[in-house]
C-alpha positions in Angstrom: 0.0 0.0 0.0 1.5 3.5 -1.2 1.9 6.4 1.1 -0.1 9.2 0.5 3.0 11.3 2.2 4.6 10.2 -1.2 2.0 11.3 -3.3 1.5 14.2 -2.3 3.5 16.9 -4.1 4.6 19.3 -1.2 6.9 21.2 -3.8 4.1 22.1 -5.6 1.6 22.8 -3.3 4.4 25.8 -1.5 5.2 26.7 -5.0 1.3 27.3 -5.2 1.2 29.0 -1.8 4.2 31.6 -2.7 1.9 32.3 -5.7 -1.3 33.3 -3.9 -3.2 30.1 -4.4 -5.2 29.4 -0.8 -6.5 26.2 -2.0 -3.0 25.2 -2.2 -2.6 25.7 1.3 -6.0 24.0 2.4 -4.2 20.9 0.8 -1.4 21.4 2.8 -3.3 21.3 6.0 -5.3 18.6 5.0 -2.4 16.6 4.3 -0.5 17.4 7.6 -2.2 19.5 9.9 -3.0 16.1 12.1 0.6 15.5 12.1 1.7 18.4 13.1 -0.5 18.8 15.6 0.7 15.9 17.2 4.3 17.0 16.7 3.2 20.4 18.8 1.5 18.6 21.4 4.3 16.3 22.2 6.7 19.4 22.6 4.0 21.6 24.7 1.8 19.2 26.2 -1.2 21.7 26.1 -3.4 20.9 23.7 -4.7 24.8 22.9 -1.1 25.9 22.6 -0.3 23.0 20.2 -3.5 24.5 18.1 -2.3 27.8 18.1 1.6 26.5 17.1 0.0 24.6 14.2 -2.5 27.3 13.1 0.4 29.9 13.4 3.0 27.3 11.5 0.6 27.5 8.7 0.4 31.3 8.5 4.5 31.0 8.4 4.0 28.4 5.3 1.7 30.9 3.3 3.9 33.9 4.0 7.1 32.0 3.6 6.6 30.0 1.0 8.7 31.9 -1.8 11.9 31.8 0.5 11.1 28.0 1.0 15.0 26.3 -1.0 14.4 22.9 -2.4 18.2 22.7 -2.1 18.0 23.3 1.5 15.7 20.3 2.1 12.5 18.6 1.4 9.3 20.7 1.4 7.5 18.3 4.1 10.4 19.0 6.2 10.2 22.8 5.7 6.9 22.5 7.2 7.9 20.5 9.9 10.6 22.7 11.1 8.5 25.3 11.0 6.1 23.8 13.3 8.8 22.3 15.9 11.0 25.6 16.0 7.4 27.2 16.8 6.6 24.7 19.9 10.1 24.9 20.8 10.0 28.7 21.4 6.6 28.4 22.9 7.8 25.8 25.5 11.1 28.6 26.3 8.8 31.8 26.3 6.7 29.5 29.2 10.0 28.7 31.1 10.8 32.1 31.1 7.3 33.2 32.9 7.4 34.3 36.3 4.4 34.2 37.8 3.8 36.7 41.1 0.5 36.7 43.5 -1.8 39.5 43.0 -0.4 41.8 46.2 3.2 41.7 44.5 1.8 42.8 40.8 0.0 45.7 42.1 3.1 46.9 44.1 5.2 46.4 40.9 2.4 48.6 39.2 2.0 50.9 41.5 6.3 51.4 41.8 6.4 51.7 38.0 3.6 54.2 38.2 5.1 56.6 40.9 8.6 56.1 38.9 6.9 57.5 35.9 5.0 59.8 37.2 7.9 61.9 38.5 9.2 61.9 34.6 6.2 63.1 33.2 5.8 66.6 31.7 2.7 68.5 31.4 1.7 67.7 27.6 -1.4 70.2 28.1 -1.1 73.9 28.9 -3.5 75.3 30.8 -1.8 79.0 31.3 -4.5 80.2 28.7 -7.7 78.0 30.0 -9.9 81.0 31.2 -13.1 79.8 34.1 -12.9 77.8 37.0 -12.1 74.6 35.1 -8.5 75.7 33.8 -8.4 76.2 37.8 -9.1 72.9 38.8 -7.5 71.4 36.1 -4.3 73.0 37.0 -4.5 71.5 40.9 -4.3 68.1 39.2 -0.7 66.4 39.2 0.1 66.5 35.9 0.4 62.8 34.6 -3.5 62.7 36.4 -4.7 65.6 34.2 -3.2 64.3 31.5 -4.7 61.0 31.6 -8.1 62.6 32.1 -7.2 65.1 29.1 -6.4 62.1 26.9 -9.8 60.3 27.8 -12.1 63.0 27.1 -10.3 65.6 25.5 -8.5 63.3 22.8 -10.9 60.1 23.1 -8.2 58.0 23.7 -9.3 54.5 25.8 -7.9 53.5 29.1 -5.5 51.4 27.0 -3.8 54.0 24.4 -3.6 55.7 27.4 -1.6 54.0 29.0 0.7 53.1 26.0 0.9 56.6 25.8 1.4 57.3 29.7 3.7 54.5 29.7 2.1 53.4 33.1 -0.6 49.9 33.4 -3.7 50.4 32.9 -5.3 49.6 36.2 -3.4 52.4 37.2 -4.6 54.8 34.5 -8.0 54.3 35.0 -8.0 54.9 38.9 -5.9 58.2 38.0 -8.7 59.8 35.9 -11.8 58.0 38.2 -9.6 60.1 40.8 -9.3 63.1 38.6 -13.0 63.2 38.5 -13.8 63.1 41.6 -11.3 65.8 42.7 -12.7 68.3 39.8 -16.1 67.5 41.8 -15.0 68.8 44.4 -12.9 71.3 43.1 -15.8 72.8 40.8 -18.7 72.8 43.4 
């Protein structure tokens, strides 16, 4: 009885890849993505991660495809590497974790926040801001105001925020819930 490994043209079906042809690749899956989904789950042991390695191994296969060398190797054995240098990393990256309890998180957050606070300019001026507002507004720290500025002011969410802020995001949105509640007081 025949393999259908060796039937299968895997040459082919890459050289169809690098040229745009997706049902090219659906053969490729169909072929192997079984395989190598038991390749992925022998390295990570999780069954989710190995899905993820095998559905991201495939995006690497349709994007890579034109640099794939048939003097380098065999084209099933492209795909292959690809897949076990992908569960590989994925089983380092998890080694490398270090997992803290919630109370030592929120220090960490809250140290980073304090550090970056006190390197924080003023990106709004307020010198011109006429009314009681530009008042209140000024009492505010800076990085505060400006987190509160960003979110309704700019429309930024909590999370461009705090890329921008450079501080987490827990952190951003008690600063403007704060803000608020001191230009409550401030302005009644």
């Amino acid at each position: 009885m025949p393999d259908l490994a060796d039937a299968f043209d895997y040459e082919a079906a890459l050289n169809a890849c690098a040229s745009g042809d997706q049902s090219a690749l659906r053969r490729l899956y169909d072929q192997e993505g079984a395989r190598l989904l038991g390749v992925a789950r022998r390295i990570v042991v999780d069954a989710a991660l190995a899905e993820d390695i095998v559905h991201d191994a495939f995006i690497k296969v349709w994007t890579g495809a034109a640099s794939y060398d048939p003097l380098r190797g065999a084209a099933r054995g492209w795909i292959y590497t690809i897949t076990r240098h992908l569960a590989l990393n994925a089983v380092r990256n998890a080694a490398r974790e270090v997992t803290v309890d919630d109370d030592a998180a929120a220090a960490i957050d809250a140290r980073a926040s304090m550090a970056h606070w006190a390197e924080v300019s003023d990106s709004f001026a307020f010198a011109s801001t006429p009314g009681q507002i530009g008042l209140c507004l000024e009492q505010l720290e800076p990085v505060r105001r400006n987190c509160l500025l960003h979110a309704y002011v700019d429309g930024l969410s909590h999370s461009e925020i705090a890329a921008r802020v450079d501080a987490p995001m827990g952190t951003v949105k008690s600063w403007i819930k704060r803000s608020l509640a001191s230009l409550k007081v401030c302005l009644s």
